[in-house]
C-alpha positions in Angstrom: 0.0 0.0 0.0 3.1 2.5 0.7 4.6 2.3 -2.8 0.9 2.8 -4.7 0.7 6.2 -1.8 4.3 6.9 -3.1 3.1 6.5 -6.8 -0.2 9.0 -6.2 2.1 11.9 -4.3 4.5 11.7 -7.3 1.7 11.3 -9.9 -0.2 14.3 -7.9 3.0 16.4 -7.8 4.0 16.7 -11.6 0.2 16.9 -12.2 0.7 20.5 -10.0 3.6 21.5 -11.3 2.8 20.9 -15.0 -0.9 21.9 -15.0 -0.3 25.7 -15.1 1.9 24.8 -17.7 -0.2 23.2 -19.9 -3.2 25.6 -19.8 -0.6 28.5 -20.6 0.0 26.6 -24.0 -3.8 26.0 -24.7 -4.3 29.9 -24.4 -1.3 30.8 -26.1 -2.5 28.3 -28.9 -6.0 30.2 -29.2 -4.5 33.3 -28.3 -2.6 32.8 -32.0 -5.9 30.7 -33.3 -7.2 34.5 -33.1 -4.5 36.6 -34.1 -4.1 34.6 -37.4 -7.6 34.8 -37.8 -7.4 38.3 -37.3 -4.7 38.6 -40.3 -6.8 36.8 -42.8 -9.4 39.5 -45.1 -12.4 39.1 -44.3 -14.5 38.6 -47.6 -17.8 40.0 -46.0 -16.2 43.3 -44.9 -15.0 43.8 -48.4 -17.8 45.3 -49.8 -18.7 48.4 -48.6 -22.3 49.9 -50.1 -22.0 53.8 -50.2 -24.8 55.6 -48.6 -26.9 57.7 -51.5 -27.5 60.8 -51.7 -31.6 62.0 -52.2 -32.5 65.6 -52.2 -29.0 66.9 -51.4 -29.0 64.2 -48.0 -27.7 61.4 -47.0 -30.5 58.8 -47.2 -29.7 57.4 -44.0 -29.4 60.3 -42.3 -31.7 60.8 -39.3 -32.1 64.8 -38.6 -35.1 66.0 -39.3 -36.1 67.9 -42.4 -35.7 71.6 -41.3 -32.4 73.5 -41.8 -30.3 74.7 -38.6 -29.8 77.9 -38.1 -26.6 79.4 -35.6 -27.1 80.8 -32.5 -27.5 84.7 -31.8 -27.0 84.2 -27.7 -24.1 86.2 -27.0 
């Protein structure tokens, strides 16, 4: 029974000892997974529409109809 308790400590050590080591390569690997991602061009974001213009506006645009005019307040 003492040598299979020797065997668990060791086992139970190097599992303590190497575990932070082993998840610091997973997230280094997805950590690279997104940077590479990152690099490649996107195909969706390629195209970009252009907004049109109706009536001297910006179709899109959401002020209302009437003109500004500035500020007299002194």
């Amino acid at each position: 029974m003492s040598t299979f308790l020797s065997y668990v400590v060791v086992l139970g050590i190097l599992v303590v000892v190497g575990l932070p080591s082993f998840v610091g390569h997973l997230r280094d690997r997805a950590i690279d997974r997104q940077l590479r991602d990152a690099e490649r061009p996107m195909a969706r974001t390629a195209v970009r529409a252009e907004p049109s213009i109706v009536c001297g506006r910006l179709s899109g645009q959401k002020s209302s109809s009437r003109s500004t005019e500035p500020s007299t307040a002194t």
